[in-house]
C-alpha positions in Angstrom: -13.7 26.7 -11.6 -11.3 26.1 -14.7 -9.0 23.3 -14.4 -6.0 21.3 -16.3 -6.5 18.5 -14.4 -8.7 17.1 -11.1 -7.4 14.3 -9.4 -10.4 12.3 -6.8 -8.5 11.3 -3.7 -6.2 12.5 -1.1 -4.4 9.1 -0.5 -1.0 9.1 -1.3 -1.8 7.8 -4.9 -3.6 10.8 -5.3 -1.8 13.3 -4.0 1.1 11.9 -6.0 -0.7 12.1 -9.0 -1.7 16.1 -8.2 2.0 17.0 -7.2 3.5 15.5 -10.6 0.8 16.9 -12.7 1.0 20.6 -10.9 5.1 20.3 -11.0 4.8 20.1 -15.3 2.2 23.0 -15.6 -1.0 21.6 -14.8 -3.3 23.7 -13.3 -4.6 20.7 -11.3 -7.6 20.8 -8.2 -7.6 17.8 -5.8 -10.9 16.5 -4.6 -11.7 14.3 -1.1 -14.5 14.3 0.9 -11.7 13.8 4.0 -8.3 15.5 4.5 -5.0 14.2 2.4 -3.8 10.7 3.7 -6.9 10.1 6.1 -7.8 6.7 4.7 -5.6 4.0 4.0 -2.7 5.9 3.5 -2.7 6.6 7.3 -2.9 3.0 8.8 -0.2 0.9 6.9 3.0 0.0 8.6 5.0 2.8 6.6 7.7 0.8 4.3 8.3 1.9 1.1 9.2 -1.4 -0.1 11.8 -1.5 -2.3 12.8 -5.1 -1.7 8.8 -5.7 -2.5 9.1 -6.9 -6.2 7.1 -10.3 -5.1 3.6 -9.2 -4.2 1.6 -11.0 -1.5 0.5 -14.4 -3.7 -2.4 -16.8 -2.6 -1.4 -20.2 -0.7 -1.6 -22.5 -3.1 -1.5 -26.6 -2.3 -4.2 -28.2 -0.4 -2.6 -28.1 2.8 -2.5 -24.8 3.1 -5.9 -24.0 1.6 -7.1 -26.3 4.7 -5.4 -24.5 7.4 -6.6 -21.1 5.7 -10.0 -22.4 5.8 -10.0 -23.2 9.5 -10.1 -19.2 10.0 -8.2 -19.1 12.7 -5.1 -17.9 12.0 -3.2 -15.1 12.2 -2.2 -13.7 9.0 -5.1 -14.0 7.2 -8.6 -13.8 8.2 -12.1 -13.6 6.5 -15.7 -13.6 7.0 -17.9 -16.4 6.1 -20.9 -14.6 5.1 -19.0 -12.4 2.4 -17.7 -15.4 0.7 -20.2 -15.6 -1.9 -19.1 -12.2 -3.4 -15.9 -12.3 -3.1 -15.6 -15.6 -4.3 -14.7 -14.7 -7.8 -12.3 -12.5 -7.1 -10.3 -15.4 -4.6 -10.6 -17.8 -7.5 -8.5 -15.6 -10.0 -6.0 -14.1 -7.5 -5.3 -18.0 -6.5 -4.7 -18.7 -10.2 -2.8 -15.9 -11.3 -0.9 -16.8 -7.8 0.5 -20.4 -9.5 3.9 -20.5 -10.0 3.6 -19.6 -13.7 1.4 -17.2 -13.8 3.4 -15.5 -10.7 6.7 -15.3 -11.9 5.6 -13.4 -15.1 3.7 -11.3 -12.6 7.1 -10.0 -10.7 8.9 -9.9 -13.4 5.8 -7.5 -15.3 6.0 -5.3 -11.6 9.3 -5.3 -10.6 10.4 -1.9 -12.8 8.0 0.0 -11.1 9.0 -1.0 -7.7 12.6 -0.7 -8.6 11.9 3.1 -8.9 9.6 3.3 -5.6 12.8 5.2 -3.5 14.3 7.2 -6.0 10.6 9.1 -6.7 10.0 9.2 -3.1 13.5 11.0 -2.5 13.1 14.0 -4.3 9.2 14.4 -2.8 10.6 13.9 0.5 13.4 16.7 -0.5 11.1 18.8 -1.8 8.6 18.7 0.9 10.6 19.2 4.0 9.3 15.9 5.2 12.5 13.9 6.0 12.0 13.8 9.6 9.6 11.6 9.1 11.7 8.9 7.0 14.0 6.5 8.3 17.0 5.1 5.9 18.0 2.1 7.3 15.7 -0.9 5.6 13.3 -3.5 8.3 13.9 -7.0 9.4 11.8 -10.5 9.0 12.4 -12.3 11.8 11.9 -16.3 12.0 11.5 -19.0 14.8 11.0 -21.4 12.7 14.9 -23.5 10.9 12.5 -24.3 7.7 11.0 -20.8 6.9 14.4 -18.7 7.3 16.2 -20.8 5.1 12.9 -21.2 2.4 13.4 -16.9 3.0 17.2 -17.3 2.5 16.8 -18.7 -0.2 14.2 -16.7 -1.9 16.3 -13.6 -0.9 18.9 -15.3 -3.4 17.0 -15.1 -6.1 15.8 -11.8 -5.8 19.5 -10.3 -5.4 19.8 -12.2 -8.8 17.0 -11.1 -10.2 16.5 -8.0 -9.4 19.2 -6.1 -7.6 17.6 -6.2 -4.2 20.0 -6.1 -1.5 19.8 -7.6 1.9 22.1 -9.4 4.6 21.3 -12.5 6.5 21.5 -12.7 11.0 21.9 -14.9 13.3 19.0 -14.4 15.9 21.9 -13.3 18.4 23.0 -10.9 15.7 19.7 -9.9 15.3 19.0 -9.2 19.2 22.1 -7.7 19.2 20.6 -5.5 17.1 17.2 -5.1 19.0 17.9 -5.6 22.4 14.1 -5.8 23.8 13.6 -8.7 21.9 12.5 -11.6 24.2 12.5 -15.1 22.4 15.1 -17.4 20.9 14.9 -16.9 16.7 16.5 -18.8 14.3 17.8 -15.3 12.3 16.6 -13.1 10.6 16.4 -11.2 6.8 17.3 -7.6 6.7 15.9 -6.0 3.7 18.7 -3.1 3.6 17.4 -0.7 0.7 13.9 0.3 1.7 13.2 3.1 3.8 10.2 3.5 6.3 8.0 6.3 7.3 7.7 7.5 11.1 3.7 9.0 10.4 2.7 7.9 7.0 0.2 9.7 6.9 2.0 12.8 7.8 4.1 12.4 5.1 0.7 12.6 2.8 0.1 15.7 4.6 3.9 16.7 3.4 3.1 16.2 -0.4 -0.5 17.6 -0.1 1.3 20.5 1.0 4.2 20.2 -1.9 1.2 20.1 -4.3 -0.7 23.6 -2.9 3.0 25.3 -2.7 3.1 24.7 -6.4 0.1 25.8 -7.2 -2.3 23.2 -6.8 -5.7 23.4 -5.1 -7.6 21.4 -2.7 -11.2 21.1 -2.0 -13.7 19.1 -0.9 -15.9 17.0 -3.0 -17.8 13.5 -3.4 -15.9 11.5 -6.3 -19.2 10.1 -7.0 -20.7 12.9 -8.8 -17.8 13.0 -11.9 -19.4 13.3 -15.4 -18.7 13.9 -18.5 -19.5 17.5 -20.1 -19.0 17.4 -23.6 -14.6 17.1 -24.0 -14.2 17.7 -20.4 -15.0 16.4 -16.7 -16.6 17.7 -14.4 -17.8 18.0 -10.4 -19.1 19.5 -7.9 -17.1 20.6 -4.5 -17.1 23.0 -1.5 -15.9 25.8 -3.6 -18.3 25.3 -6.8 -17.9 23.2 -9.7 -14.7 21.9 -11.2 -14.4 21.1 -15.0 -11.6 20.1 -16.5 -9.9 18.1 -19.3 -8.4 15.4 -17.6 -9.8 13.5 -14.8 -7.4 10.7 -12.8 -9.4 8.3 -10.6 -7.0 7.9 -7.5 -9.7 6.6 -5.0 -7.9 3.1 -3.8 -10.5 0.5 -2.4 -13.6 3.4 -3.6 -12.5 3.5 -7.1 -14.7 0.1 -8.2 -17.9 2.9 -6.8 -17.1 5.1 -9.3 -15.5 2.9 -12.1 -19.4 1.0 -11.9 -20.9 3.8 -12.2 -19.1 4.8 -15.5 -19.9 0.6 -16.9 -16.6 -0.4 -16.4 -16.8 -3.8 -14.6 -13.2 -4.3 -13.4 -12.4 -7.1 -11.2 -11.6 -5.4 -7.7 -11.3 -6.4 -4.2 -10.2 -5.1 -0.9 -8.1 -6.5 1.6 -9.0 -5.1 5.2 -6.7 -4.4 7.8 -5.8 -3.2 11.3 -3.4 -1.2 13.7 -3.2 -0.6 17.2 -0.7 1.7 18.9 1.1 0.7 22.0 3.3 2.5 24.3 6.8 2.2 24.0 8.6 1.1 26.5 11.3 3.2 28.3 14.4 0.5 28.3 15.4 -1.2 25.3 12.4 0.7 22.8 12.1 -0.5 19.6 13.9 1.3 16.8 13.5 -0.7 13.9 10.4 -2.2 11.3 10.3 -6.0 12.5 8.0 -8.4 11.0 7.5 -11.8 13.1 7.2 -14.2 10.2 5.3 -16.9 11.6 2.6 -14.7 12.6 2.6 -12.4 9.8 2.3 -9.2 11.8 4.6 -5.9 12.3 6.0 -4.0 14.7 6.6 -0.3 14.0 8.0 2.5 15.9 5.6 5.2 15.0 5.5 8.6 16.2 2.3 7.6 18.1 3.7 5.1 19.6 4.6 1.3 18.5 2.1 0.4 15.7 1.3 -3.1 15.3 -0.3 -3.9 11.7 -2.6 -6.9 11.0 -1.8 -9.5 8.4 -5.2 -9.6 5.4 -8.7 -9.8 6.0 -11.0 -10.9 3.3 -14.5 -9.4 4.0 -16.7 -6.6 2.2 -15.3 -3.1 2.5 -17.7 -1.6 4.8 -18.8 -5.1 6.7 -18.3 -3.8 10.8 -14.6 -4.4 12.0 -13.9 -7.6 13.5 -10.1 -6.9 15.0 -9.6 -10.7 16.0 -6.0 -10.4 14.2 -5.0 -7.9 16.3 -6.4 -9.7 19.5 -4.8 -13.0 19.0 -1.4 -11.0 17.4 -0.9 -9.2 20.4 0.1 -12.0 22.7 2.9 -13.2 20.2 3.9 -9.5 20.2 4.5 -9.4 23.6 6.1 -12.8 23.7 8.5 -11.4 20.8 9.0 -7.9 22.2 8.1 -8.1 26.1 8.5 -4.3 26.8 5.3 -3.7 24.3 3.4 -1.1 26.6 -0.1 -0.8 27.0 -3.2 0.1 24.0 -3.0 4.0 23.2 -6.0 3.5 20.9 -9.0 3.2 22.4 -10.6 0.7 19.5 -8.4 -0.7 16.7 -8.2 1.4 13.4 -9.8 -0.9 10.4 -8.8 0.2 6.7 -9.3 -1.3 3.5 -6.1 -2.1 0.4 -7.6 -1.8 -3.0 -6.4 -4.6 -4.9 -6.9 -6.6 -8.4 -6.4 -10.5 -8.6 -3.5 -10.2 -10.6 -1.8 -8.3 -8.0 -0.7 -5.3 -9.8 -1.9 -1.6 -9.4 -4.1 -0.4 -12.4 -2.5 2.8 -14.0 -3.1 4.2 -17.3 -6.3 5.6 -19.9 -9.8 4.3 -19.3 -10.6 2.6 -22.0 -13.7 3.9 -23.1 -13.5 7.9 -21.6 -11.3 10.4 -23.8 -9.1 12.5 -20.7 -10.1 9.8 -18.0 -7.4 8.0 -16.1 -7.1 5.0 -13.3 -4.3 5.5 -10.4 -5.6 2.5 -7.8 -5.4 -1.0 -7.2 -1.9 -1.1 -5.1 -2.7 -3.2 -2.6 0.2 -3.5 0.6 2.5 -1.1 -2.4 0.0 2.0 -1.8 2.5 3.9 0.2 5.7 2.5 -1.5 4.4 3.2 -5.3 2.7 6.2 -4.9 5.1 8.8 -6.4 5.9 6.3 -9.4 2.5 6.1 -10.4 2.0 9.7 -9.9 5.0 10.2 -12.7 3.4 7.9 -14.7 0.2 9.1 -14.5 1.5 12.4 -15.4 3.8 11.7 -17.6 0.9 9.9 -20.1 -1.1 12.5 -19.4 1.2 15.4 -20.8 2.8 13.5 -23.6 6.2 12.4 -22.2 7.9 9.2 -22.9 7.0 7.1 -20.0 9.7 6.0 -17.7 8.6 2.7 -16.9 6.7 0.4 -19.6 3.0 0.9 -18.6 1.7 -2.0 -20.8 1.8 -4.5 -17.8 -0.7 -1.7 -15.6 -3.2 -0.9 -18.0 -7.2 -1.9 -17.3 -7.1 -3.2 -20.9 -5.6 -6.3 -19.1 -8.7 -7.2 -17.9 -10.9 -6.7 -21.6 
């Protein structure tokens, strides 16, 4: 089979990348082993983060290094054993986290995320998939005087900065707002220009179906066995071999298995995570995307049910699940939102973010393959900046102008 394009992975990267490729002409095939948005695209907590121009940094100060270490928090959790690999990768996300290194860091990411609605919109249009989207932003919540007015604050700045808009509660206000909520808070932050998604990984169904109403094939294939045939790429699938000029690597926290096997060496990591669904109660259900900030977990009406997400867990990929997070989250949810009904799932879901140490997606050339191209790397901004990297990605790949700067994405960054 004859191809402009193929694109390896049906996350919403991926099927980003395929829909922008296939709307400018490119005959483009899409190759997964698993169906569009079955991955990681299908557990997150389904914000497409607008407000998200400052990307998750590593504590930094002693302090809080020590209470990280004890392992027995919340937010954060990590296995002991894997700590000798993933070492190196800690060490340079906790440096590029100081302050200096961060701030350039925002300031490098914050076009693309400035653009993550207004590329979503038109998919979303074009799809039929806005009953799946809500317009009406997500909350932080905070017990704690200190930490809403450190978030205050840092709200400020960003409405400087950047544009981002938000409006400050009272915790009455804000149970005004939510009336199941069950404990006294100190206010809340309501991030008013992101949007959320109902079944996230419906809405990757949505676009994967965009992509084959435009033309655009999907098959089933193991990423693994790309090569290089003389000026083109090639591999093999369910419906033959596919060889094209252009290849785009979309395979979030895979893409280092592939990437290796090419003798790139980039420096990639995972951060795990987990959902469980929960039935929603029949007085007083939840209707909006609440995060409990002292805990670092959500709370997410979901079509399935309410879907609480799991704060970062620092292990190896494919090490077996340990779901502690969501066992010791799940009593503050309850204490937060008493009417949280009983497990729907019958073990919690596990997935893994790709992400780099400097925090940023990688998205641009190879540097070393003519007609190869990385899409991955997103971390928590998978779903949000999936349709901006896809326009990137295509737009480098057809010749346009570029709509953001990609210097600040490209692997070069990392030699």
């Amino acid at each position: 089979m004859q191809a402009d394009s193929i694109v390896l992975g049906a996350g919403i990267v991926g099927v980003s990348v395929a829909v922008h490729l296939q709307m400018r002409g490119r005959a483009t095939v899409l190759v997964d082993r698993r169906g569009a948005g079955e991955e990681t695209s299908y557990g997150n907590a389904g914000l497409i983060q607008r407000e998200g121009v400052m990307p998750h940094p590593f504590p930094q100060g002693i302090d809080k290094l020590l209470t990280y270490g004890l392992n027995n928090r919340t937010d954060m959790h990590y296995h002991l054993a894997a700590l000798p690999r993933i070492a190196p990768f800690l060490a340079r996300y906790w440096w590029n986290s100081r302050s200096d290194n961060y701030l350039r860091i925002v300031r490098d990411y914050a076009p693309l995320i400035a653009a993550s609605i207004s590329e979503h919109a038109p998919l979303i249009e074009k799809s039929g998939a806005g009953h799946l989207i809500e317009k009406k932003g997500w909350y932080q919540l905070y017990r704690d005087a200190a930490m809403r007015d450190d978030a205050f604050g840092k709200a400020e700045w960003m409405s400087r900065e950047f544009g981002v808009r938000h409006e400050k509660l009272t915790g009455a206000e804000m149970v005004r707002r939510e009336p199941g909520l069950g404990v006294p808070l100190e206010g809340a932050l309501h991030w008013t220009d992101p949007w959320s998604v109902r079944d996230p990984g419906g809405l990757v169904v949505k676009y994967r179906e965009l992509f084959e109403s435009l033309g655009g094939r999907t098959v089933t294939g193991e990423a693994l066995g790309l090569e290089q045939h003389g000026a083109a790429w090639r591999v093999g699938t369910s419906d033959g071999l596919v060889e094209a000029k252009d290849a785009v690597i979309a395979l979030g926290p895979w893409a280092g298995d592939l990437t290796s096997l090419l003798g790139y060496r980039l420096p990639l990591g995972v951060k795990r995570g987990y959902h469980m669904h929960y039935v929603q109660p029949a007085r007083n259900p939840l209707t909006n995307w609440i995060l409990d900030a002292s805990y670092g977990y959500l709370l997410t009406p979901m079509v399935r049910g309410i879907r609480l997400t799991s704060g970062a867990e620092f292990a190896l990929r494919d090490a077996p699940s340990t779901p502690v997070q969501i066992d010791r989250d799940e009593p503050e949810a309850r204490e937060l939102f008493p009417g949280l009904g009983e497990r729907l799932d019958a073990e919690p879901w596990r997935g893994a973010r790709p992400a780099t140490p400097d925090m940023m997606p990688i998205i641009g050339p190879a540097p070393r393959h003519k007609g190869l191209w990385f899409a991955f790397g997103h971390a928590h901004h998978g779903l949000t900046l999936g349709p901006a990297t896809g326009r990137l990605i295509a737009e480098m790949i057809t010749g346009e102008a570029p709509f953001v700067n990609p210097t600040a994405f490209s692997p070069r960054r990392f030699g």
